[in-house]
N, C-alpha and C positions, 0 to 999 in steps of 0.2 A: 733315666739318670739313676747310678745307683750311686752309696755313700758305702766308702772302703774306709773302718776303725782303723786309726792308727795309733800308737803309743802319746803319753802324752795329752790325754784330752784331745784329741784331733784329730779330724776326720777326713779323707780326700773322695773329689767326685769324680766318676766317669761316667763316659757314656756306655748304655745297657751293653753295646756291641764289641766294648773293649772287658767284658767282665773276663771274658774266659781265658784273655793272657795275661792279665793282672791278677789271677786269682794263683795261681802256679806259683807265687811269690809269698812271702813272709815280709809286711809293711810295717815299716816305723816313722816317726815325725823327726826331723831334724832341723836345728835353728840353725838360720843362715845368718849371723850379724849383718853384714854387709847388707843386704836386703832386709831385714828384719823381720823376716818370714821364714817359717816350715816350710819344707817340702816332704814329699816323699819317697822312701831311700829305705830298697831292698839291699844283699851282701848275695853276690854273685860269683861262680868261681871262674876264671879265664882258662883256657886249653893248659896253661902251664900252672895250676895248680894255685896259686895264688885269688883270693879273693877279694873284689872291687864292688864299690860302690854302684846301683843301678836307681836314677833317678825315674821315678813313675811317669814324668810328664816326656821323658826322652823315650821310653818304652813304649809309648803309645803312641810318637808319631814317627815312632821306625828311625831316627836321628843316627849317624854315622859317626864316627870318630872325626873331631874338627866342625862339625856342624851344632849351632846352638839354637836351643828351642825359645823363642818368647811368653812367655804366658802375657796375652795381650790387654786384660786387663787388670793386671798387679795381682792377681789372686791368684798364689801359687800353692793352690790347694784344689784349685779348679782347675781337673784335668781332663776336661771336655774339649775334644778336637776342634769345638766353636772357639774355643779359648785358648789352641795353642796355632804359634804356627813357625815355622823354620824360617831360619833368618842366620845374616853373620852376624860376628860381633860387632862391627858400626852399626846397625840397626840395632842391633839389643843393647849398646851403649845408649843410641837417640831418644830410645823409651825405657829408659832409668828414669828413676825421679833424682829431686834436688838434690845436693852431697849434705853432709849431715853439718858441716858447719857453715852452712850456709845463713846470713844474718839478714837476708833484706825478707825472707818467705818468698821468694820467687826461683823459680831454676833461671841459671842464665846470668842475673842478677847481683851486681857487689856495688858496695861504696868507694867510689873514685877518690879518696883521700887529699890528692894533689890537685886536684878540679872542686872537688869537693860537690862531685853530684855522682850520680847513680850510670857506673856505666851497663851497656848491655854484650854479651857475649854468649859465643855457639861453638860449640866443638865440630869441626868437619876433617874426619880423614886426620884424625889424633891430635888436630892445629886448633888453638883459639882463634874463634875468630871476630874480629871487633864489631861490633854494632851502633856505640857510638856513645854519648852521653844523655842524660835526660835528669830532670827538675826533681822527678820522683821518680819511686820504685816501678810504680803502676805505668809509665808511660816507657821506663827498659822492659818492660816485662812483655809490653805489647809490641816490643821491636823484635824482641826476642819468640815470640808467638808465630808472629809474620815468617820471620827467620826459618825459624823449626818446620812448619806446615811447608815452605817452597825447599828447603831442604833435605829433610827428610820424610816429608808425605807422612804414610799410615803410620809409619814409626814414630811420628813427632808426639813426645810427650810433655805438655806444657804447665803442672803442674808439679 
């Protein structure tokens, strides 16, 4: 494992065997709001002259135009092959965390206003999908668990 400085305090990891195409590059840290994480992001020129952004963790597993890469455990600074892997965007939506206004602390998880209990819900194929109501947050949260693991498998991310 080596540790590539990047701008910023911040430092990104590879594996020893990716040093030599990542070293060919000039690396910087950049904030992603939306994720609230750095990555890392060379400036690249394309055939027609024009210079484009080159994310470190797309560089290293060879990713195509249209294909999106997961960092599979939220550390998008760890860009060891153990830790990435190609996926679409419904899988790399499945293993998002909670949205940021979310108020029960569970993904999945809101307050049913009109029932006046806790419903549960799953995104499949861009559709909410209902789960049902429950007493508390902790027993949407475990419908919604169940949910995620039979439908999205490795991509289920339940916190």
């Amino acid at each position: 494992m080596i540790e590539i400085p990047l701008t910023q305090g911040q430092a990104a990891l590879i594996d020893d065997d990716d040093f030599e195409l990542v070293s060919k590059y000039k690396w910087h840290a950049t904030w992603k709001p939306s994720t609230k994480s750095f990555y890392a992001v060379t400036k690249i020129r394309k055939p027609d002259g024009k210079q484009t952004a080159l994310l470190m963790h797309r560089l290293i597993v060879g990713a195509k135009k249209g294909q999106q890469v997961d960092h599979i455990h939220h550390l998008t600074l760890d860009n060891r092959k153990s830790e990435l892997r190609l996926c679409t965007a419904s899988q790399n939506r499945s293993n998002s965390g909670a949205q940021a206004n979310n108020t029960s602390g569970f993904k999945g998880v809101s307050w049913q206003k009109q029932r006046q209990k806790w419903q549960a819900h799953i995104m499949l194929n861009r559709k909410k999908k209902y789960l049902g109501c429950f007493h508390t947050p902790e027993q949407a949260h475990e419908a919604y668990c169940r949910a995620a693991l039979d439908l999205h498998g490795q991509f289920a991310r339940t916190a």
